[in-house]
KEKE-3310 file (N, C-alpha, C; in steps of 0.2 Angstrom, whole numbers, plus 5000, padded with zeros to 4 digits):
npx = (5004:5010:5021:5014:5006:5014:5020:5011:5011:5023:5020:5010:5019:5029:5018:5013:5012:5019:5032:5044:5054:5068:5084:5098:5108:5117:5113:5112:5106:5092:5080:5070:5054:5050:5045:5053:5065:5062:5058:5072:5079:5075:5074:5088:5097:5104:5104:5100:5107:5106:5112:5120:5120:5109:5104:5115:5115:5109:5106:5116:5109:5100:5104:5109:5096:5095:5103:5098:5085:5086:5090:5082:5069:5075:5077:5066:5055:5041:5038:5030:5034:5035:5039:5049:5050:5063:5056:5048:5037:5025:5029:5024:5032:5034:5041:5049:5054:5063:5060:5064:5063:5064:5074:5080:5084:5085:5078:5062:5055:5041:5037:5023:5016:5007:5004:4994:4984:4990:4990:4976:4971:4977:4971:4957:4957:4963:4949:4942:4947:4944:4930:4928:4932:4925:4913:4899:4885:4889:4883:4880:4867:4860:4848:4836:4837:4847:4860:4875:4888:4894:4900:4912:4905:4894:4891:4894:4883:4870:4875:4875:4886:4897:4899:4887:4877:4880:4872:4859:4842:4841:4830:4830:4836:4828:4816:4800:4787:4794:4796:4791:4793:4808:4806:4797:4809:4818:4813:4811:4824:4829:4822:4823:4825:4836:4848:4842:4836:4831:4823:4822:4818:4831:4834:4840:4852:4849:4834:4830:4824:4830:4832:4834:4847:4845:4853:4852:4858:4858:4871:4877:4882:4893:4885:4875:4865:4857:4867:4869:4863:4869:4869:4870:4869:4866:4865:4853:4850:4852:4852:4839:4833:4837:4832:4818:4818:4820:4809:4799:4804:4801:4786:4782:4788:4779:4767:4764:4759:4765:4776:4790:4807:4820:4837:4850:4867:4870:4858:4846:4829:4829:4818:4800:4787:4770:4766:4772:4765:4754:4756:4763:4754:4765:4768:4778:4783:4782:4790)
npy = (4994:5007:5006:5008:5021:5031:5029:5032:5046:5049:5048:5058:5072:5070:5073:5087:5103:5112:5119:5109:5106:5102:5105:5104:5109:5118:5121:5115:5103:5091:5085:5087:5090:5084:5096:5106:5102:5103:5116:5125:5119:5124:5137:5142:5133:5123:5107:5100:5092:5083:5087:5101:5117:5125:5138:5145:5146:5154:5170:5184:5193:5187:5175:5181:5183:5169:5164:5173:5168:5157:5158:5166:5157:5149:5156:5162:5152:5147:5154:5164:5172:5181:5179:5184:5177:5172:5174:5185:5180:5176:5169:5160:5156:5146:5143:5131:5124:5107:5096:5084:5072:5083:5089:5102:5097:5102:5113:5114:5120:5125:5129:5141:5145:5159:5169:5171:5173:5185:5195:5194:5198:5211:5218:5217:5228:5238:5241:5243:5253:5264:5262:5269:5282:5287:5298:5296:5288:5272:5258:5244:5233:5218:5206:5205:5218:5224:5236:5233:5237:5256:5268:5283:5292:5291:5293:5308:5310:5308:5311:5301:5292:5279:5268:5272:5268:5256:5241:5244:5246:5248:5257:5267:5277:5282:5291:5291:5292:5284:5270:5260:5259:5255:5242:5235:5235:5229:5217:5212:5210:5200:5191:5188:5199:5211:5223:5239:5255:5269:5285:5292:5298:5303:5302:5312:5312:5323:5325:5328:5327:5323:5323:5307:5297:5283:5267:5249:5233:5216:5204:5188:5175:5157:5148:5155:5161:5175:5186:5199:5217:5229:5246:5263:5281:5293:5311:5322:5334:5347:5346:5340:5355:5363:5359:5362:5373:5378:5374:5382:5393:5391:5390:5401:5409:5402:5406:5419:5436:5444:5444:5433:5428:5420:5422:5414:5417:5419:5424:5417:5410:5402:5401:5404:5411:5406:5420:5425:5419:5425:5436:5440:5429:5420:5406:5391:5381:5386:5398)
npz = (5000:5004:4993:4984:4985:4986:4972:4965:4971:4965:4951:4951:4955:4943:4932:4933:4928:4936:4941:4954:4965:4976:4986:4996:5010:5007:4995:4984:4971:4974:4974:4957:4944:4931:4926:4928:4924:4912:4910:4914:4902:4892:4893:4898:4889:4896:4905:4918:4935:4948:4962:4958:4958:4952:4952:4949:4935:4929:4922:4929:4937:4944:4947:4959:4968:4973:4984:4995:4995:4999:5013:5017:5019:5029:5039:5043:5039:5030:5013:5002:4984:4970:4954:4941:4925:4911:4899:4902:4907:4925:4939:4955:4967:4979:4995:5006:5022:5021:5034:5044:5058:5067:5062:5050:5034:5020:5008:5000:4983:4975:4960:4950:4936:4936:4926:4918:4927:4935:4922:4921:4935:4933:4924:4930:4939:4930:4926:4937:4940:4929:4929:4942:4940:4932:4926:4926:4936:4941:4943:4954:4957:4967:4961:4972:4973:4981:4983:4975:4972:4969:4962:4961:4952:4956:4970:4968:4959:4967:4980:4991:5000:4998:5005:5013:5004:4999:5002:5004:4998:4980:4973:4981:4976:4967:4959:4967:4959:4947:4953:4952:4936:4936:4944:4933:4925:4930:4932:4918:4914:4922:4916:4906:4895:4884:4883:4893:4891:4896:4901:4913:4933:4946:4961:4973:4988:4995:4995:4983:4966:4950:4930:4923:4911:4909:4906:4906:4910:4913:4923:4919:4927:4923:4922:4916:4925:4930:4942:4946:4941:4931:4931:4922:4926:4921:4922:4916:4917:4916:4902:4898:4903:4895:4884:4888:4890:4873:4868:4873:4870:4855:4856:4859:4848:4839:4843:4841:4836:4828:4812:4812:4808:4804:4795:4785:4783:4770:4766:4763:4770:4785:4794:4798:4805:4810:4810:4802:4791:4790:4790:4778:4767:4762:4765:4777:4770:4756:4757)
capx = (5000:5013:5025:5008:5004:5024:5020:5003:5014:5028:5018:5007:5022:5031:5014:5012:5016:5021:5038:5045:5062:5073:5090:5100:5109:5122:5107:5112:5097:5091:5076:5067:5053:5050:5044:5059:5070:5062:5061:5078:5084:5072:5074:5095:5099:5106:5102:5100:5108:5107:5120:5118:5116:5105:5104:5121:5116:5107:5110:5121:5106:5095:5109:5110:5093:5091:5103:5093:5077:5086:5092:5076:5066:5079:5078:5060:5050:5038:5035:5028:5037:5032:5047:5048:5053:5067:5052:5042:5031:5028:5031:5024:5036:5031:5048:5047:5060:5062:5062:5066:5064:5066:5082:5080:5089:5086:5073:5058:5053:5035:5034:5015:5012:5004:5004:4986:4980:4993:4986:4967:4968:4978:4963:4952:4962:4961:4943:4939:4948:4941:4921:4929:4934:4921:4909:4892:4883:4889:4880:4876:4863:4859:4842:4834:4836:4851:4866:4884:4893:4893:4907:4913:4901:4886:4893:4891:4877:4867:4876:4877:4893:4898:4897:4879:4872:4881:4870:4853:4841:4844:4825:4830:4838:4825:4810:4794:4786:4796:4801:4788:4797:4813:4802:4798:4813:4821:4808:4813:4831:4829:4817:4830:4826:4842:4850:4836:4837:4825:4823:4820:4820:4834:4831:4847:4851:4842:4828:4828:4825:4832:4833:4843:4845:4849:4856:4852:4857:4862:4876:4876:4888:4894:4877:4867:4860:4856:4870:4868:4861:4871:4866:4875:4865:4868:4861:4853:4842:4853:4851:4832:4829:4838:4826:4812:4819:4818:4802:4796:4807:4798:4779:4781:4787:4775:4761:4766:4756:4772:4782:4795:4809:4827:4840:4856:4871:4867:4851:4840:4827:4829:4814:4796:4784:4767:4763:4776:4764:4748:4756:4765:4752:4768:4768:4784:4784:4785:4794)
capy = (5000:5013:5007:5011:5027:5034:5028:5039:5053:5051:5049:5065:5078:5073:5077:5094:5105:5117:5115:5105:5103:5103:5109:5101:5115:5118:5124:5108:5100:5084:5080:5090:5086:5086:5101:5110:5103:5107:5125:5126:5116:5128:5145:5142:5128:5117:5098:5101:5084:5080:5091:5104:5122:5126:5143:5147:5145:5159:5178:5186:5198:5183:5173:5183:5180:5163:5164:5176:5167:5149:5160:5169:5151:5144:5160:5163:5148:5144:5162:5164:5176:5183:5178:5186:5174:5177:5175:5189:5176:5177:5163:5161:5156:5146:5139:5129:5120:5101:5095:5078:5071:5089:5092:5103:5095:5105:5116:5113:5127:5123:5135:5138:5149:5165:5175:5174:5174:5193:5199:5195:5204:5219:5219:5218:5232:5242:5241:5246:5262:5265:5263:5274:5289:5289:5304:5297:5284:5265:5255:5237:5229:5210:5204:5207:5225:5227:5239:5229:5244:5262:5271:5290:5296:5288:5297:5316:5313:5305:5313:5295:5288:5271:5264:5274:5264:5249:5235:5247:5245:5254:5260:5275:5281:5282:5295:5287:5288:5279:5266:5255:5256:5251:5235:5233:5234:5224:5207:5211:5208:5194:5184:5186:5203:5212:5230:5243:5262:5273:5289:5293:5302:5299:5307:5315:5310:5330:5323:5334:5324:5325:5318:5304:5293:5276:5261:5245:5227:5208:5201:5183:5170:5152:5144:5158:5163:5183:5189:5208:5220:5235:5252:5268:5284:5300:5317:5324:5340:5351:5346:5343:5361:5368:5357:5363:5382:5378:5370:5387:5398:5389:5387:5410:5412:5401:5409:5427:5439:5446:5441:5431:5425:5421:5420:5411:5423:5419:5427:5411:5408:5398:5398:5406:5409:5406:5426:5430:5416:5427:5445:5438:5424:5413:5398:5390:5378:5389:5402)
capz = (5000:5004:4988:4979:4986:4981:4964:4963:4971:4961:4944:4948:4953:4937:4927:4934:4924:4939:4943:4960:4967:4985:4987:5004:5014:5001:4989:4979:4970:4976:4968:4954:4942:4924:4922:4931:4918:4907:4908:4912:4895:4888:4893:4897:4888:4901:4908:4925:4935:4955:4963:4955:4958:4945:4948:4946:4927:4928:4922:4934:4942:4946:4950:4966:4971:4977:4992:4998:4996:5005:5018:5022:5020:5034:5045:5044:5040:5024:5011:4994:4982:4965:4950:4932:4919:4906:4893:4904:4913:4931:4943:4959:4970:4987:4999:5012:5023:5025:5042:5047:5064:5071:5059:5045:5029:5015:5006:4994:4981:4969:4957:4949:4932:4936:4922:4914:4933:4935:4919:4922:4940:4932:4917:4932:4943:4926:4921:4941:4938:4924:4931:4948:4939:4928:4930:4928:4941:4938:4950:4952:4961:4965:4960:4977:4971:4985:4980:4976:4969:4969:4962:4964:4949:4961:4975:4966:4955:4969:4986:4994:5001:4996:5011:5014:4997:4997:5006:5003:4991:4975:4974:4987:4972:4960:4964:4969:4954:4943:4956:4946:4929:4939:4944:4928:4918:4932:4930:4911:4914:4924:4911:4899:4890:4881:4886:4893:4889:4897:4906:4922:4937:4951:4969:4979:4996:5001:4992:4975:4959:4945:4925:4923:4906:4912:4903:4913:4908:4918:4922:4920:4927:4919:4922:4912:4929:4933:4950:4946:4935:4931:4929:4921:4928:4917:4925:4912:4921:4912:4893:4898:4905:4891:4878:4889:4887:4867:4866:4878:4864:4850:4856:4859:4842:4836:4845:4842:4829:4824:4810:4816:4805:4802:4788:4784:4780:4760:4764:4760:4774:4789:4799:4794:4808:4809:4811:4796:4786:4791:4785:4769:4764:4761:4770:4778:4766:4752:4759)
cpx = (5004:5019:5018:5006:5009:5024:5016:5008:5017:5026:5013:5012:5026:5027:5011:5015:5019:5026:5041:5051:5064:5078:5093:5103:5114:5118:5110:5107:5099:5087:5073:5063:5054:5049:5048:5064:5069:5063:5066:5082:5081:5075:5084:5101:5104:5103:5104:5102:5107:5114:5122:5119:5113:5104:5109:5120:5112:5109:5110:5114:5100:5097:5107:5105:5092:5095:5102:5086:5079:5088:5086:5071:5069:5079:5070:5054:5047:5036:5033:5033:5034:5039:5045:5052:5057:5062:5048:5036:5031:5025:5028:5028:5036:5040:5046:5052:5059:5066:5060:5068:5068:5071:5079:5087:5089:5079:5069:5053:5045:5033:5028:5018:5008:5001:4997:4984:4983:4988:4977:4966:4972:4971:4959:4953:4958:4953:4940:4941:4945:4935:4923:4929:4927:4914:4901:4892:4884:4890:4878:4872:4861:4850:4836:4835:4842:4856:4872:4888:4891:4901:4906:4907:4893:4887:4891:4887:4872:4868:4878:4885:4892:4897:4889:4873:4874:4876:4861:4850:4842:4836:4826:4833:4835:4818:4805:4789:4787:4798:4796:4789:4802:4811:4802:4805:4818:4817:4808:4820:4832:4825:4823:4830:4834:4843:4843:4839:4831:4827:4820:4820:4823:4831:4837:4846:4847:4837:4825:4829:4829:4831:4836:4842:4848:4848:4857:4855:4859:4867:4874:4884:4888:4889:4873:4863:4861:4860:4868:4866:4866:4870:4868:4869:4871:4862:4861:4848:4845:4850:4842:4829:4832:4834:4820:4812:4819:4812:4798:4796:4801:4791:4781:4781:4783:4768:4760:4762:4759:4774:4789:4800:4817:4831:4848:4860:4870:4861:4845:4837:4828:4825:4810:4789:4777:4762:4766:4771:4757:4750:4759:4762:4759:4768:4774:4786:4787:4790:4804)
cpy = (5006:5013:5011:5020:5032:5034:5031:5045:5056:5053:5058:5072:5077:5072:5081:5097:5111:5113:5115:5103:5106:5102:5106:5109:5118:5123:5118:5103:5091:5081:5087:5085:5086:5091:5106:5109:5104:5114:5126:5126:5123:5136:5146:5137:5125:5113:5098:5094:5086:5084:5097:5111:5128:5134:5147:5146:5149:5166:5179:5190:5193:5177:5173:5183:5177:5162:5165:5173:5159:5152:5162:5164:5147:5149:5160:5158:5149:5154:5160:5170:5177:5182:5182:5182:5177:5178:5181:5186:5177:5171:5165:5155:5151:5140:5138:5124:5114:5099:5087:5074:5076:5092:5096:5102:5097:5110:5114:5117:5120:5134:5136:5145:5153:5169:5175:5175:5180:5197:5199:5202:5212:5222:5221:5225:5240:5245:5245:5254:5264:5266:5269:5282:5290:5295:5303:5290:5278:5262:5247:5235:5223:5210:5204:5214:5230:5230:5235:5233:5251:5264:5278:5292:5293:5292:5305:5316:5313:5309:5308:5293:5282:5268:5267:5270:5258:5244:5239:5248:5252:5258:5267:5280:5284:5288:5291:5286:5286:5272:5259:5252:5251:5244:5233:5232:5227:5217:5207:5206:5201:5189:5186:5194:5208:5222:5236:5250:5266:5280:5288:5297:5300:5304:5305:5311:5319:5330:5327:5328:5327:5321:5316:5298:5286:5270:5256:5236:5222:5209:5195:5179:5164:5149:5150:5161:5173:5183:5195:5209:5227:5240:5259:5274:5293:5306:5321:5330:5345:5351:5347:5351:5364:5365:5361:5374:5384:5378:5380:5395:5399:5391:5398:5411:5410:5404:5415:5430:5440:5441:5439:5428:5426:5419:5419:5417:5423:5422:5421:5409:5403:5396:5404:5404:5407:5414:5428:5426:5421:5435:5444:5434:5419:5408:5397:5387:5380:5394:5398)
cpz = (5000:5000:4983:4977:4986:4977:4963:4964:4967:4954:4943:4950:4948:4931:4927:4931:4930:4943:4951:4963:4971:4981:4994:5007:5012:4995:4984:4977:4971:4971:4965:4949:4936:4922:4924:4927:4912:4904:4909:4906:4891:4888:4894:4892:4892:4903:4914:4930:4944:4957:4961:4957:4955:4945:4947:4938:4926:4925:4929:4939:4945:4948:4959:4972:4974:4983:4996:4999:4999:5010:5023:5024:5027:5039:5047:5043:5030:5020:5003:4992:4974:4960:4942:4931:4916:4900:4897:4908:4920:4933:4950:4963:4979:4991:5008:5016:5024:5031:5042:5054:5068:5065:5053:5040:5024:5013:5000:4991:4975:4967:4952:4943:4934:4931:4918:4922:4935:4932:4922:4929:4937:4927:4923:4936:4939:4925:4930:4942:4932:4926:4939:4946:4934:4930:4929:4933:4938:4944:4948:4958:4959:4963:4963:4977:4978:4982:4981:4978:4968:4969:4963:4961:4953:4966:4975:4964:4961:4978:4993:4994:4998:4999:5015:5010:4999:5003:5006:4996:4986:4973:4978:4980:4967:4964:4963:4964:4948:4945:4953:4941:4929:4940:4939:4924:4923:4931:4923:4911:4917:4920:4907:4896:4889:4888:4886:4894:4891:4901:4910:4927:4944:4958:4971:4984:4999:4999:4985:4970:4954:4938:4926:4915:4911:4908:4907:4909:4914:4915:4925:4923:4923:4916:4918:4918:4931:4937:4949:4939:4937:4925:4927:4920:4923:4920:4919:4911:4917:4905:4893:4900:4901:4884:4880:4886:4878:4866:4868:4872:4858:4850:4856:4852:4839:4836:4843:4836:4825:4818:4812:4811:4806:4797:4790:4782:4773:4761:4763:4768:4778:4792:4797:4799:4807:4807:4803:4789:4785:4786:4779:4765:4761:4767:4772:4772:4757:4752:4760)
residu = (UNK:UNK:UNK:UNK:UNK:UNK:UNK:UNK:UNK:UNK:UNK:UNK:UNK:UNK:UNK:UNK:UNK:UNK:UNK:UNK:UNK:UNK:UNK:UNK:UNK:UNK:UNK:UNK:UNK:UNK:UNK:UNK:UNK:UNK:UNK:UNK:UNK:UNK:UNK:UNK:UNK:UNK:UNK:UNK:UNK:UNK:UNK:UNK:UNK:UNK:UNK:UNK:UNK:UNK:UNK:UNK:UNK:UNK:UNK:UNK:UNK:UNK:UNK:UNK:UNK:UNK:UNK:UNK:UNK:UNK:UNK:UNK:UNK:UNK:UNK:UNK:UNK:UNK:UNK:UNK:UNK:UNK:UNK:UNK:UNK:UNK:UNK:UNK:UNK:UNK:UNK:UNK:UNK:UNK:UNK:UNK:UNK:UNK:UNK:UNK:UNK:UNK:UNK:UNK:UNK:UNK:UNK:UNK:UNK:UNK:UNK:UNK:UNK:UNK:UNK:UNK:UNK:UNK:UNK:UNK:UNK:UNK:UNK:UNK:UNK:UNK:UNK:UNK:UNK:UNK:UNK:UNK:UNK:UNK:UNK:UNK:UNK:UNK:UNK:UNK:UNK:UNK:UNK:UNK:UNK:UNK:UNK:UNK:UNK:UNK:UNK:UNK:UNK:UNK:UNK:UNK:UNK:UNK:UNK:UNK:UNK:UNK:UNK:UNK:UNK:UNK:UNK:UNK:UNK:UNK:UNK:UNK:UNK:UNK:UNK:UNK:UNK:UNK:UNK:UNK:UNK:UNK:UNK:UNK:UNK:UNK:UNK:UNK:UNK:UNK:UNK:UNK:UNK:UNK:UNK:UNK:UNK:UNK:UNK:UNK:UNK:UNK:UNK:UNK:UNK:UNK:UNK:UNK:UNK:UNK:UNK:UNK:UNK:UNK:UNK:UNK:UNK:UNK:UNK:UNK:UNK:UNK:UNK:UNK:UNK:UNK:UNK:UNK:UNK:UNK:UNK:UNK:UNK:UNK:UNK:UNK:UNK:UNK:UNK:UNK:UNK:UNK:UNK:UNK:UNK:UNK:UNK:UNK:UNK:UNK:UNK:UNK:UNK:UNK:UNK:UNK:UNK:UNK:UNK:UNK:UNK:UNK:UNK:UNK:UNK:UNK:UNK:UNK:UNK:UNK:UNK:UNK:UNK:UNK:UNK:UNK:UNK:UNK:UNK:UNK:UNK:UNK:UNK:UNK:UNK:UNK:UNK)
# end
């Protein structure tokens, strides 16, 4: 049973691809597995043997290194450490001392592939600076309509802290009556339907509404199942009160007895009010 259970051992650290190998008190390698010489042959061209000290085959500035990292393992106990590769890959690093009926007799390092697991958290790192600095409201709420996230541009458009929103429903943020749309578009989202575009009206924390355009869709995970919907709030009181200041512009000229008109620097009409069609019988149309 315990020849068997050696031979399982042994067959899966040398079909790991993450590389395995002790050094005695000398830093001389003991055992190593396949995937340790391989990278070596690979990345230095050397054939690593028993005896060894494999990182004396290293460039001089990485060289210098691993003394430091079996002296610290043997002064302090077990550490992890972060490596860059000569191809640019990173390496995590984990060292630990072997101890034999109290004695420590040497050291054993396992190093694991990092490098799509660095980039992904820097991509995610990236992508939360990017939603932080942003200047409109990028919020996510769970399905039970609680707040997850709340970045800066939710914090000014809205006056809520982070920590005042997060864990409170997202509804406080909507004025009372639209908080029925929001219902709706969220029992849309969770049946399946696509990205939702509507306006709105949000409500401050000192209770002042405002317009807001809002852009809402799911986020699904593996299973296709709903975890959050997230929501990009744009304050839009300005543009609406300066459409409404048009509309207001508009509906007087329209209304007015006067002739009202305008012309292009060419002289050729622009605009042709209703009063300028009463005192000239032109029509806009024709005019």
């Amino acid at each position: 049973m315990l020849k068997h259970a050696e031979a399982n051992l042994s067959a899966l650290i040398e079909s790991t691809q993450d590389l395995i190998w002790s050094v005695d008190l000398d830093y001389r390698l003991i055992t190593f597995n396949k995937a340790m010489q391989q990278n070596i042959l690979e990345d230095y061209g050397v054939r690593i043997e028993a005896g060894m000290r494999f990182h004396e085959v290293l460039a001089p500035e990485r060289t210098a290194l691993w003394p430091g990292y079996y002296a610290r393992v043997l002064a302090e106990g077990p550490f992890r450490v972060e490596y860059t590769r000569i191809d640019g890959g990173i390496m995590e690093l984990a060292f630990n001392p072997i101890v034999i009926e109290g004695e420590t007799t040497g050291i054993s390092i396992f190093g694991k592939d990092i490098t799509e697991r660095k980039a992904a958290e820097e991509s995610r790192r990236f992508l939360a600076e990017v939603v932080e600095s942003c200047e409109e409201a990028i919020i996510t709420y769970a399905p039970c309509g609680e707040i997850l996230t709340w970045n800066h541009g939710a914090e000014i458009i809205y006056g809520y802290s982070a920590d005042e929103a997060i864990g409170k429903p997202f509804s406080m943020a909507v004025a009372p009556e639209r908080r029925e749309v929001l219902d709706r578009v969220t029992r849309q989202l969770l049946g399946g339907a696509p990205v939702s575009h509507v306006q709105g009206m949000g409500l401050r924390k000192n209770g002042v509404t405002f317009h807001a355009s809002v852009t809402t869709w799911s986020i699904r995970n593996s299973a296709g199942e709903v975890t959050a919907i997230c929501t990009i709030v744009r304050d839009v009181s300005v543009r609406h009160e300066a459409e409404k200041n048009r509309a207001l512009l508009a509906s007087v000229v329209d209304s007015s007895g006067d002739m009202i008109h305008a012309v292009n620097l060419d002289g050729t009409v622009a605009s042709w009010n209703p009063g300028a069609e009463r005192l000239t019988g032109y029509t806009s149309e024709e005019i």
